[in-house]
Backbone as a chain_set.jsonl record, in Angstrom:
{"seq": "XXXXXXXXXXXXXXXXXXXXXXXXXXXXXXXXXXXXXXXXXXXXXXXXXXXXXXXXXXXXXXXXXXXXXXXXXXXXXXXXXXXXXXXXXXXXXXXXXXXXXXXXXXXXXXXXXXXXXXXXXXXXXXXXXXXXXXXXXXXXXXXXXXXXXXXXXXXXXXXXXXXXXXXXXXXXXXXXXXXXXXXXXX", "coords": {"N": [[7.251, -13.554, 9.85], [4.187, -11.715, 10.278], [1.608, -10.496, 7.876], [0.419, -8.556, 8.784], [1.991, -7.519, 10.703], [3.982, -6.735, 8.949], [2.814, -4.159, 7.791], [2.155, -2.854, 9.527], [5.384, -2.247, 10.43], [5.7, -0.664, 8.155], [4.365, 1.813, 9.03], [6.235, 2.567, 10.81], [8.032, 3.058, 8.691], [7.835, 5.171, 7.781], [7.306, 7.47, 9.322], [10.586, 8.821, 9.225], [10.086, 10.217, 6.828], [7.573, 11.747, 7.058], [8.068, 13.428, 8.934], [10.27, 14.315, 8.054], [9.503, 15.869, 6.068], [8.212, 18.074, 7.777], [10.026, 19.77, 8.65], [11.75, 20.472, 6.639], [9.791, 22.465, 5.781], [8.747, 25.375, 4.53], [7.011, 28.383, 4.194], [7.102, 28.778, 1.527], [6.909, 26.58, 0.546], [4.892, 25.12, 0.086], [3.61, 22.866, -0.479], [4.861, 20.431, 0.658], [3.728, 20.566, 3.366], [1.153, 19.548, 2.095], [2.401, 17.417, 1.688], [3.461, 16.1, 4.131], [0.884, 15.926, 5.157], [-0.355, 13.734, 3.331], [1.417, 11.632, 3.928], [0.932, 11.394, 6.292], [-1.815, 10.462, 6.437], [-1.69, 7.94, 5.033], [-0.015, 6.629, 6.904], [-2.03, 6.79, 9.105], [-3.807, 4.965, 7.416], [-2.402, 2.592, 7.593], [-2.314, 1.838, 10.424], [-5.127, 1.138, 10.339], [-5.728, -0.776, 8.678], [-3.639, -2.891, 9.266], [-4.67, -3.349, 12.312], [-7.264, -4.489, 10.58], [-6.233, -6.697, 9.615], [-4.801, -8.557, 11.201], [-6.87, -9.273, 12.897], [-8.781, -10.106, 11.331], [-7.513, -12.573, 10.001], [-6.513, -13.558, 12.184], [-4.032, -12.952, 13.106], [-2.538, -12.052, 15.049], [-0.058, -11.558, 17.557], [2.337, -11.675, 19.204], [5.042, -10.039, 18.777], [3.592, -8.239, 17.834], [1.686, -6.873, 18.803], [3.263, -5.459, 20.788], [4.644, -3.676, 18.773], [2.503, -2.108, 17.282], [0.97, -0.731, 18.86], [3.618, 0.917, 19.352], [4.505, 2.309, 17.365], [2.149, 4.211, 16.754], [2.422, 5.545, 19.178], [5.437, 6.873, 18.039], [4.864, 8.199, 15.787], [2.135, 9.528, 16.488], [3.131, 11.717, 18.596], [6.063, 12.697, 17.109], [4.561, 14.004, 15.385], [2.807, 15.864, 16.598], [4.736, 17.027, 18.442], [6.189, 18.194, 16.354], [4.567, 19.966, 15.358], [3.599, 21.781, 16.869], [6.327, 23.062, 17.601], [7.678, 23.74, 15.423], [8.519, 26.421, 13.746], [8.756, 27.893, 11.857], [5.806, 27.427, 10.18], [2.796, 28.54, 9.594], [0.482, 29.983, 11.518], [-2.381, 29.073, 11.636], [-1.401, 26.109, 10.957], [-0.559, 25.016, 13.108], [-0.298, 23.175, 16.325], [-1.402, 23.752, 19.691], [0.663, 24.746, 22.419], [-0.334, 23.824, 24.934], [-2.143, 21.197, 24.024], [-0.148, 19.641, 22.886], [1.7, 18.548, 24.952], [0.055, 17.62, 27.142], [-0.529, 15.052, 25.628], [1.684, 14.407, 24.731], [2.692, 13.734, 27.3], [1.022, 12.172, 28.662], [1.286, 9.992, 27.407], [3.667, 9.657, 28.054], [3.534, 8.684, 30.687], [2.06, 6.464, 30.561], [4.073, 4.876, 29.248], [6.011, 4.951, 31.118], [4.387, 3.87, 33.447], [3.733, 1.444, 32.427], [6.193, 0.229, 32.32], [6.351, -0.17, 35.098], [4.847, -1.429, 36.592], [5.205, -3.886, 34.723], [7.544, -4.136, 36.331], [6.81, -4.677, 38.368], [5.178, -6.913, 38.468], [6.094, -8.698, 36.828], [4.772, -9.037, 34.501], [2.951, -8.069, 31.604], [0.312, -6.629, 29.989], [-0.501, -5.587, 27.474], [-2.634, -4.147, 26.27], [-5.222, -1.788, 24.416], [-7.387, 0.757, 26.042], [-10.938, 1.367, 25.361], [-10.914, 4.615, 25.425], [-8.967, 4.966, 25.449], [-8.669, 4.016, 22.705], [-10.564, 5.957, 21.412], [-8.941, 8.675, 21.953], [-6.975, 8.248, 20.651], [-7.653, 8.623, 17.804], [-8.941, 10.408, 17.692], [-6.751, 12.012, 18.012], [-5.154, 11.302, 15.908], [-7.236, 12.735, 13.944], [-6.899, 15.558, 14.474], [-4.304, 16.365, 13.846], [-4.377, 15.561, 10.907], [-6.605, 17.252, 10.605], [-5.397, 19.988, 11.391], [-3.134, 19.874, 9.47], [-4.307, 19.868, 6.677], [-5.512, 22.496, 7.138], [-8.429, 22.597, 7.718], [-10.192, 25.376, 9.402], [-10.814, 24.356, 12.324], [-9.017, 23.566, 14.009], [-8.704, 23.853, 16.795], [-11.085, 22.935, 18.117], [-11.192, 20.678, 17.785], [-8.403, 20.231, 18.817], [-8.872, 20.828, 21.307], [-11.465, 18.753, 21.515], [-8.884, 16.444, 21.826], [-8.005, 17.01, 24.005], [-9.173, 16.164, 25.856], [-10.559, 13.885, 25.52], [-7.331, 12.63, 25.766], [-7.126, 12.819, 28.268], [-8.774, 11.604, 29.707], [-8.49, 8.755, 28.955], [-5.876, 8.823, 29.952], [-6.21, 9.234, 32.597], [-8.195, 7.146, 32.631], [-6.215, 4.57, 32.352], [-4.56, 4.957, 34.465], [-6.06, 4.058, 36.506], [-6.743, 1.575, 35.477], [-4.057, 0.713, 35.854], [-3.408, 0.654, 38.883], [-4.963, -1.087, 40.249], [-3.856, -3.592, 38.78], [-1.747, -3.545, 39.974], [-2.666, -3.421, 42.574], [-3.698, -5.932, 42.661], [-1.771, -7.598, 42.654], [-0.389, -7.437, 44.654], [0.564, -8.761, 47.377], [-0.975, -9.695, 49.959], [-1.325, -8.763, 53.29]], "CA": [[6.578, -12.313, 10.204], [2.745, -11.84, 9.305], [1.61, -9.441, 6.785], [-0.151, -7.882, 9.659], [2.953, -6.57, 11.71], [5.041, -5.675, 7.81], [1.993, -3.378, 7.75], [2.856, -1.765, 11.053], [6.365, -1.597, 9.82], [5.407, 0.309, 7.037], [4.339, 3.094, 9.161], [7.462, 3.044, 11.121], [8.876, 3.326, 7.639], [6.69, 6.254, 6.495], [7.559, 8.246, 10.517], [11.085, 9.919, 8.821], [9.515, 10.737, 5.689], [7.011, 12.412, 7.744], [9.239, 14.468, 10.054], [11.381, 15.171, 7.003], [8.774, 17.159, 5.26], [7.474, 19.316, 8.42], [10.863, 20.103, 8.869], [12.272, 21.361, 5.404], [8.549, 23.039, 5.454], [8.644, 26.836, 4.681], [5.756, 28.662, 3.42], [6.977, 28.951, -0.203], [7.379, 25.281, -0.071], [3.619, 25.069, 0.898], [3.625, 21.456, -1.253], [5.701, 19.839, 1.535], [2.841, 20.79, 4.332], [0.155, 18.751, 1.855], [3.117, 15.809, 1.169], [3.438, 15.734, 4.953], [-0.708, 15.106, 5.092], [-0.84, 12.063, 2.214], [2.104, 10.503, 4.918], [0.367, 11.148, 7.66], [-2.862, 10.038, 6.269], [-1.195, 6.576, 4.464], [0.73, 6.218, 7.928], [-3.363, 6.282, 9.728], [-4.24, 3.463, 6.652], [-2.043, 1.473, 8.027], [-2.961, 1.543, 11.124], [-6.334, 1.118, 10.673], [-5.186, -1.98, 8.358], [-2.994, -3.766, 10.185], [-5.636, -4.331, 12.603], [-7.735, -5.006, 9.951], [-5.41, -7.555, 9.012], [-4.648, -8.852, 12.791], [-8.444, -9.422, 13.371], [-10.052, -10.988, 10.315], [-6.575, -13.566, 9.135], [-5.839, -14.708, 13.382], [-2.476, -12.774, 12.64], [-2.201, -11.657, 16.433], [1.128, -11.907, 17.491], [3.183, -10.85, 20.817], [5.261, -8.627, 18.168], [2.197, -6.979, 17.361], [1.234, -6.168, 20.149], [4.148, -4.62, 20.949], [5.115, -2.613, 17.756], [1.361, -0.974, 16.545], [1.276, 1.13, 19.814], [5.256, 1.81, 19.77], [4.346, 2.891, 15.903], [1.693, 4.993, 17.121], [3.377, 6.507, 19.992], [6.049, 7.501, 17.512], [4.272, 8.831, 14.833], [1.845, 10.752, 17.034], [4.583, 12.034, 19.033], [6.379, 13.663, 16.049], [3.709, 14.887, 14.484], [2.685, 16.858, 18.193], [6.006, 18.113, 18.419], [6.898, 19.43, 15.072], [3.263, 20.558, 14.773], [3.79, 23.051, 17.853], [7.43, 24.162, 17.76], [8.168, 24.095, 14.006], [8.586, 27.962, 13.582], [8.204, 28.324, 9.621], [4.433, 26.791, 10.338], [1.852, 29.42, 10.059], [-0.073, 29.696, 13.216], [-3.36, 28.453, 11.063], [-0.978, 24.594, 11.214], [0.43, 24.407, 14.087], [-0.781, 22.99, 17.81], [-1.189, 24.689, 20.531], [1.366, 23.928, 23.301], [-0.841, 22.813, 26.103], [-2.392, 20.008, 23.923], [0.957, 18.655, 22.617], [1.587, 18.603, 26.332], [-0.7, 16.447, 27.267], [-0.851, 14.076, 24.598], [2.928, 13.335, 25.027], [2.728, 13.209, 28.782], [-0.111, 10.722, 28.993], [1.948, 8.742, 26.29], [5.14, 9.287, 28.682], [2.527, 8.6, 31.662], [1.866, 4.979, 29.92], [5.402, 4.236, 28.966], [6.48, 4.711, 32.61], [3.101, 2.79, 34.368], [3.553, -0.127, 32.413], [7.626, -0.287, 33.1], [6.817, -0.092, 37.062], [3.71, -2.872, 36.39], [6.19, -4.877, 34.487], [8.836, -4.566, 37.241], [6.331, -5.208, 40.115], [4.086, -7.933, 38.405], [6.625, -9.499, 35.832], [4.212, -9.51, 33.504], [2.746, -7.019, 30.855], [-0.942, -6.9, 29.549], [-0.743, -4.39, 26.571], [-3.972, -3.52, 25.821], [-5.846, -0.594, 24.583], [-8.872, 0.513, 26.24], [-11.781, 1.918, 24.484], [-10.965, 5.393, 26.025], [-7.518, 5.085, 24.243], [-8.54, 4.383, 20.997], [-11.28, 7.351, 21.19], [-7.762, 9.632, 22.081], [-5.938, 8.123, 19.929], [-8.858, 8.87, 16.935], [-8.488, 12.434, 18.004], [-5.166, 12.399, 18.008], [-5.084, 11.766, 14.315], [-8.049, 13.798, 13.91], [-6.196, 16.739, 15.023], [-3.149, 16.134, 13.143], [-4.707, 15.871, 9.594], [-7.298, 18.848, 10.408], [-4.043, 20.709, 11.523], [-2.262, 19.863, 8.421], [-5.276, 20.463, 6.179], [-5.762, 24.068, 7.675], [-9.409, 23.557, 8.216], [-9.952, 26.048, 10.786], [-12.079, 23.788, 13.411], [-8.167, 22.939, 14.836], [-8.97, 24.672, 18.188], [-12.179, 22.717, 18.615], [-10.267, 19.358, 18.217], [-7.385, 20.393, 20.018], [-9.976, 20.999, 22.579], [-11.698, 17.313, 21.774], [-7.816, 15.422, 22.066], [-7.067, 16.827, 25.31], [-10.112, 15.873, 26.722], [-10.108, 12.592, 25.804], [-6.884, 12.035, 25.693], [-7.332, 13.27, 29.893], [-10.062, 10.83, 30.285], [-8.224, 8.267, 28.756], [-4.961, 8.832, 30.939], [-7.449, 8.579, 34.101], [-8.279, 5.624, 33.158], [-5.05, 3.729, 32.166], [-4.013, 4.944, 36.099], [-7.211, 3.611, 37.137], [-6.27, 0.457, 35.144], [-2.89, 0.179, 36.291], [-3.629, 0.723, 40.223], [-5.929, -2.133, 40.178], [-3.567, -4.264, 38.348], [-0.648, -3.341, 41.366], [-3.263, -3.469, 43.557], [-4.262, -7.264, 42.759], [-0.55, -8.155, 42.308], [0.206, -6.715, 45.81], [0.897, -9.466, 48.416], [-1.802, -9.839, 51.243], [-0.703, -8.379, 54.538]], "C": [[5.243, -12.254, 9.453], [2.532, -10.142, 8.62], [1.014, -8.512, 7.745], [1.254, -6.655, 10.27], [3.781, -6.276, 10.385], [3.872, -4.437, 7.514], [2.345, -2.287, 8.287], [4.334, -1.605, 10.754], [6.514, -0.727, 8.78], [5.068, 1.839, 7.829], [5.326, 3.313, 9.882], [8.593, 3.406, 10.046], [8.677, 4.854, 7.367], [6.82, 7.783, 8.165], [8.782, 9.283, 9.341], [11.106, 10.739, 7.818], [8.807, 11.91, 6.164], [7.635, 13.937, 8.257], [9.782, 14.978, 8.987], [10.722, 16.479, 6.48], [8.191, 18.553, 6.013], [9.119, 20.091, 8.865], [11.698, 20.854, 8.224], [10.849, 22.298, 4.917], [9.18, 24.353, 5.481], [7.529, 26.999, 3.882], [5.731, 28.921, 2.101], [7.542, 27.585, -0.6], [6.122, 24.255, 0.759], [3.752, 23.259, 0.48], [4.422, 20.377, -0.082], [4.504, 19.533, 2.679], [1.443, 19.506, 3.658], [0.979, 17.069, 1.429], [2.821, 15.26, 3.241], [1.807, 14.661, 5.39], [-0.424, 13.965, 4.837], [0.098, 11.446, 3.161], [1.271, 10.234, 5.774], [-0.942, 10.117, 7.522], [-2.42, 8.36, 5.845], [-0.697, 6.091, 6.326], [-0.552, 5.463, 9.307], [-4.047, 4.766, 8.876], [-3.889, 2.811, 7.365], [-1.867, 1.179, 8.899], [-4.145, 0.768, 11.264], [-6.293, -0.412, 9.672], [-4.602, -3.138, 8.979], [-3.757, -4.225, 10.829], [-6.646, -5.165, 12.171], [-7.627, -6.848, 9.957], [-5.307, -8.793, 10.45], [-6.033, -9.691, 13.061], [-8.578, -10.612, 12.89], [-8.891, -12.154, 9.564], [-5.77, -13.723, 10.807], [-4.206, -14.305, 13.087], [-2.352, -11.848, 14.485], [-1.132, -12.394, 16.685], [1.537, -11.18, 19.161], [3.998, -9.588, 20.103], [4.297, -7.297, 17.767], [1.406, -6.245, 18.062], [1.401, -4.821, 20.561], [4.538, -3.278, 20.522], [3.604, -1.857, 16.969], [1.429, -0.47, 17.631], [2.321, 1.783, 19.907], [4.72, 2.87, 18.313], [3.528, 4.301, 15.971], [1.591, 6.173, 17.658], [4.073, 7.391, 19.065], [5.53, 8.873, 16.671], [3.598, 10.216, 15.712], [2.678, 11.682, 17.792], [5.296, 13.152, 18.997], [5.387, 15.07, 15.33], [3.529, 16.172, 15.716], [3.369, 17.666, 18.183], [6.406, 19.253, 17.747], [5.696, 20.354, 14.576], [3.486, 21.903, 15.961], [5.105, 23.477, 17.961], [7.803, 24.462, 16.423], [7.676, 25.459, 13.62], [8.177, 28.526, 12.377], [6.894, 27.542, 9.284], [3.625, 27.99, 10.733], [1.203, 29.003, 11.034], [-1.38, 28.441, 13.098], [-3.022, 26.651, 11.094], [-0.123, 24.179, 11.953], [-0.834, 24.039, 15.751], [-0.479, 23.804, 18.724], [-0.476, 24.036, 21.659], [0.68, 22.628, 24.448], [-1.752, 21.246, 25.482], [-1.298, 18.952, 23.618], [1.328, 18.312, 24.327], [1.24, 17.537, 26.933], [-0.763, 15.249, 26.676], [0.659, 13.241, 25.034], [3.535, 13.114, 26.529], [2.256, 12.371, 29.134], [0.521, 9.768, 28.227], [3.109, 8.354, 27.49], [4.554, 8.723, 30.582], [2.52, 7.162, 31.596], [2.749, 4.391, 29.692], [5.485, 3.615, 30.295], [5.449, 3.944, 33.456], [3.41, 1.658, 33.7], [5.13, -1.131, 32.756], [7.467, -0.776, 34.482], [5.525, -1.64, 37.015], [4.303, -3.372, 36.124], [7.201, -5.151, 35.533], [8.259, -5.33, 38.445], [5.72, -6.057, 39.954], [5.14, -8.992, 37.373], [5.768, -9.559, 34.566], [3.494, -7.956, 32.911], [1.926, -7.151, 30.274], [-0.919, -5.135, 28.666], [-2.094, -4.359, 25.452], [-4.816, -2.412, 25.898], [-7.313, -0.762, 25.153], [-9.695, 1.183, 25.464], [-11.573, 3.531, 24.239], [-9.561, 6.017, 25.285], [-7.617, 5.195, 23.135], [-9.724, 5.35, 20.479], [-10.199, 8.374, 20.996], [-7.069, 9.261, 20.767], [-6.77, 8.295, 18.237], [-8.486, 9.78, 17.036], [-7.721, 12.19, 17.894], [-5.077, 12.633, 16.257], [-5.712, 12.232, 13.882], [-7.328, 15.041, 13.621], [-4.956, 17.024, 13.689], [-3.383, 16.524, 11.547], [-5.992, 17.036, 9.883], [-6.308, 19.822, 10.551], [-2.995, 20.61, 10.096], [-2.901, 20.122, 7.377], [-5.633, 21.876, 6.174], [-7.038, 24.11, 7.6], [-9.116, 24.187, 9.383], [-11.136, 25.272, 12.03], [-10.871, 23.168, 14.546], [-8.164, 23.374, 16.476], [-9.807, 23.265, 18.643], [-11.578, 21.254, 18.649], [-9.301, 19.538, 18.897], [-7.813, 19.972, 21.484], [-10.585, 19.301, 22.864], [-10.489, 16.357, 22.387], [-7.881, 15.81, 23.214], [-8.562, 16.213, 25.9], [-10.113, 14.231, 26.764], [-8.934, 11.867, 25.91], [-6.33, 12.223, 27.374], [-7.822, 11.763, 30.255], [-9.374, 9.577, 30.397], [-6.606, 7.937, 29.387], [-5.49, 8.663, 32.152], [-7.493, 7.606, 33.807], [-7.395, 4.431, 32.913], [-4.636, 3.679, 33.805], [-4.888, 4.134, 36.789], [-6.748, 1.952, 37.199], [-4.937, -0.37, 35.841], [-2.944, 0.221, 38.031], [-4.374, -0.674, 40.342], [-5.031, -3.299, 39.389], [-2.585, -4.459, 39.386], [-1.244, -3.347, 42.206], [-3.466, -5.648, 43.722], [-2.841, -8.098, 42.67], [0.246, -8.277, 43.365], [-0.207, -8.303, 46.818], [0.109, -9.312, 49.226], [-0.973, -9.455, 52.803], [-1.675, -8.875, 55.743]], "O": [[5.112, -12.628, 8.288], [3.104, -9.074, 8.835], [1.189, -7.361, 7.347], [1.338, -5.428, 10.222], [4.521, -5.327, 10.645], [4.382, -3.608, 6.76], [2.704, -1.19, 7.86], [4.581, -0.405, 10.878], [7.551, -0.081, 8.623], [5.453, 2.89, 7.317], [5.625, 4.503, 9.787], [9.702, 3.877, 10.301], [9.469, 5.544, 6.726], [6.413, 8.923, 7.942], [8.324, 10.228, 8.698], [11.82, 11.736, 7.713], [9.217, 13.024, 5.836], [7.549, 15.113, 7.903], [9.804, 16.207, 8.922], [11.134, 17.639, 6.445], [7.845, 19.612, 5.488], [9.028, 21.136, 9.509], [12.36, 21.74, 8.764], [10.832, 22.795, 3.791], [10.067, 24.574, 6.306], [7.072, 26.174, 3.09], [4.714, 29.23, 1.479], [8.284, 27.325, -1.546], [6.188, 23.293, 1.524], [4.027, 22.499, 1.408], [4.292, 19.215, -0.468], [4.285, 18.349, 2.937], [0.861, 18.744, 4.43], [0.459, 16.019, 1.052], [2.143, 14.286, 3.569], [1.618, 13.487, 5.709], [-0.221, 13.11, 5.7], [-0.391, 10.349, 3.431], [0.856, 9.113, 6.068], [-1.118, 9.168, 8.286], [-2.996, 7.523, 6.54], [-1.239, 5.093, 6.801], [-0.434, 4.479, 10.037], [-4.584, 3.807, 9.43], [-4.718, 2.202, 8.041], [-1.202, 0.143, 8.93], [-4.268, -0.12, 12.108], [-7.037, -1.262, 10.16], [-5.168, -4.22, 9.131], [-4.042, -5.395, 10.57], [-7.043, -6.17, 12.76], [-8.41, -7.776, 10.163], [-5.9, -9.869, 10.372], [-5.96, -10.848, 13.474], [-8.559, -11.721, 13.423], [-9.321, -12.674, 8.534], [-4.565, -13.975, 10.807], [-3.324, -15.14, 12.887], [-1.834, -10.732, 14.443], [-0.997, -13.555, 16.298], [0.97, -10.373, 19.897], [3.858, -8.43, 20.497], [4.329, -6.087, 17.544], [0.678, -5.267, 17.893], [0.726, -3.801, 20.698], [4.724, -2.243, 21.161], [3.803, -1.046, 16.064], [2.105, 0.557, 17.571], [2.366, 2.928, 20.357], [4.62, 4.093, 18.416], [3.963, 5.33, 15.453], [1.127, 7.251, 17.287], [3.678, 8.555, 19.006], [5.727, 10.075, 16.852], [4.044, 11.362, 15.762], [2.795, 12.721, 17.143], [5.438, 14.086, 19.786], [5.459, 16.255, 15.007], [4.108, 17.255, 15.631], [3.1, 18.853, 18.002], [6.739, 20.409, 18.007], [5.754, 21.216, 13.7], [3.482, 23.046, 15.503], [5.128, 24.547, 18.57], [8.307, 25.574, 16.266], [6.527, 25.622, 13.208], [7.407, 29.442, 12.087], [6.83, 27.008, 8.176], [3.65, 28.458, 11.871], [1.247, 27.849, 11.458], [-1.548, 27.445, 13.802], [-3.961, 25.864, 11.213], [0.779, 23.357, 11.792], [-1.886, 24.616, 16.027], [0.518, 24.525, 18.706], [-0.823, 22.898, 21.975], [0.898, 21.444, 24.703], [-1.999, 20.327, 26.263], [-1.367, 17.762, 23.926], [0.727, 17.267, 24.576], [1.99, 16.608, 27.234], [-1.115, 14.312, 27.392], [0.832, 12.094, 25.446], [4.556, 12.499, 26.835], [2.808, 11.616, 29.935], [0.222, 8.597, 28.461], [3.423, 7.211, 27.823], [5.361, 8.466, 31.475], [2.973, 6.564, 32.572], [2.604, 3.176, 29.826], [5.237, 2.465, 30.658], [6.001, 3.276, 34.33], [3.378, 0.661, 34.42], [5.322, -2.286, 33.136], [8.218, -1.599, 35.004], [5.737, -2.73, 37.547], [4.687, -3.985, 37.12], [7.689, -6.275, 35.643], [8.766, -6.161, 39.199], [5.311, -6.535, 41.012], [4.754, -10.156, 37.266], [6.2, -10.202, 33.608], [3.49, -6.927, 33.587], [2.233, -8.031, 29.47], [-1.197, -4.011, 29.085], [-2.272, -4.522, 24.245], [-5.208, -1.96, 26.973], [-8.127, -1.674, 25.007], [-9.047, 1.79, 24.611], [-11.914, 3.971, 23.141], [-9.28, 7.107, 24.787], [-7.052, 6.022, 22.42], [-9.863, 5.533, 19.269], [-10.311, 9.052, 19.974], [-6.679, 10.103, 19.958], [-5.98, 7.872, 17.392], [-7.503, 10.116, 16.377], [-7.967, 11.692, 16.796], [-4.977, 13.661, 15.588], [-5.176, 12.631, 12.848], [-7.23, 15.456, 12.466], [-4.994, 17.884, 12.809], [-2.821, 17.462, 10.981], [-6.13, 17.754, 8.893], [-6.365, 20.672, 9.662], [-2.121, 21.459, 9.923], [-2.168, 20.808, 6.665], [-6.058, 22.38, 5.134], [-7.479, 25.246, 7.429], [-8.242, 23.9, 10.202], [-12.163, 25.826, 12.421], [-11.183, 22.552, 15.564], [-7.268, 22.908, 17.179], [-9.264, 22.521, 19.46], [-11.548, 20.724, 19.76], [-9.304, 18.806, 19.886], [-7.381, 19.223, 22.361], [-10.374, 18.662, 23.895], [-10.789, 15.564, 23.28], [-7.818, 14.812, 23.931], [-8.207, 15.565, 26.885], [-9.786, 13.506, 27.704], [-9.029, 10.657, 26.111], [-5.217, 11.8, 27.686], [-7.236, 10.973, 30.995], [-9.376, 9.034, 31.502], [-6.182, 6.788, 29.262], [-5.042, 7.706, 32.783], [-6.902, 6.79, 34.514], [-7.805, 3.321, 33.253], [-4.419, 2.609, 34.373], [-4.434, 3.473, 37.724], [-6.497, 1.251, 38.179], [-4.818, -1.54, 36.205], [-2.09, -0.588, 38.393], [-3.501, -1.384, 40.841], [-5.761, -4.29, 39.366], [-2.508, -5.621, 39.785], [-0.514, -3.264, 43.194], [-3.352, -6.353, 44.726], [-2.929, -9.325, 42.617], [1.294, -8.922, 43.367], [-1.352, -8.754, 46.796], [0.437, -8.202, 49.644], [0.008, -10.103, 53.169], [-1.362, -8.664, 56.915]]}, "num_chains": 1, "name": "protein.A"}
């Protein structure tokens, strides 16, 4: 295994840690809300590592592929979730429904397009597009301004869904054109 993808296991390590803390969160156990952050934020390092790592040491892998967007998925995901229904979350750190919404529809949007591409082409080209990893920027954007309590979480809320719209357009775009060229001549 390359040090690249124990990287990316590290933030699948660092997901129920995460969850744990927005979950035993109450507001006289504010310290939990800034532990959740330093995860969240260590959990974006190593993201932003891993590829590091991937890039510049030829550590590209088919596992790796695989497991930094599942990692991703997850993480953001959680965070979405427990950031908009977790009840003992002042209003000031929580999401607003219709972006969690979105975010984990276009995720569940992408799951399901690349299952039906895989079933109808045999084959599976997992790659982000530029458009993705703008969303997926916002995404953690959002997340640590939301857990931070500046107040500018509206105005990113507002940035994720947009791109993370744009960026669901064009995965469909992507994937039509991939079932389109895969499609049998009549």
């Amino acid at each position: 295994m390359t040090s690249a993808n124990r990287v990316t296991l590290l933030r699948f390590f660092l997901i129920p840690f995460f969850v744990g803390t927005l979950i035993y969160y109450k507001p006289e156990k504010d310290h939990l809300r800034w532990l959740a952050l330093l995860i969240f934020l260590a959990a974006v390092f190593t993201d932003a590592l891993d590829g590091y790592i991937a890039r510049t040491r030829s550590q590209k892998t088919p596992l790796g592929v695989i497991l930094d967007p599942l990692a991703d998925k997850l993480l953001l995901v959680s965070a979405f979730l427990l950031l908009t229904t977790q009840k003992t979350l002042p209003e000031a750190f929580r999401i607003p429904p219709w972006t969690s919404i979105l975010v984990i529809s276009r995720d569940l949007f992408i799951v399901s397009g690349s299952a039906v591409i895989y079933l109808m082409t045999q084959r599976l080209d997992v790659r982000p597009s530029r458009l993705g990893k703008i969303s997926t920027f916002f995404q953690m954007t959002t997340v640590l301004i939301v857990l931070s309590g500046i107040p500018l979480r509206l105005f990113f809320c507002g940035l994720t869904a947009f791109f993370t719209l744009l960026s669901g357009l064009g995965y469909l775009r992507y994937g039509a054109k991939l079932l389109n060229s895969s499609s049998p001549a009549s």
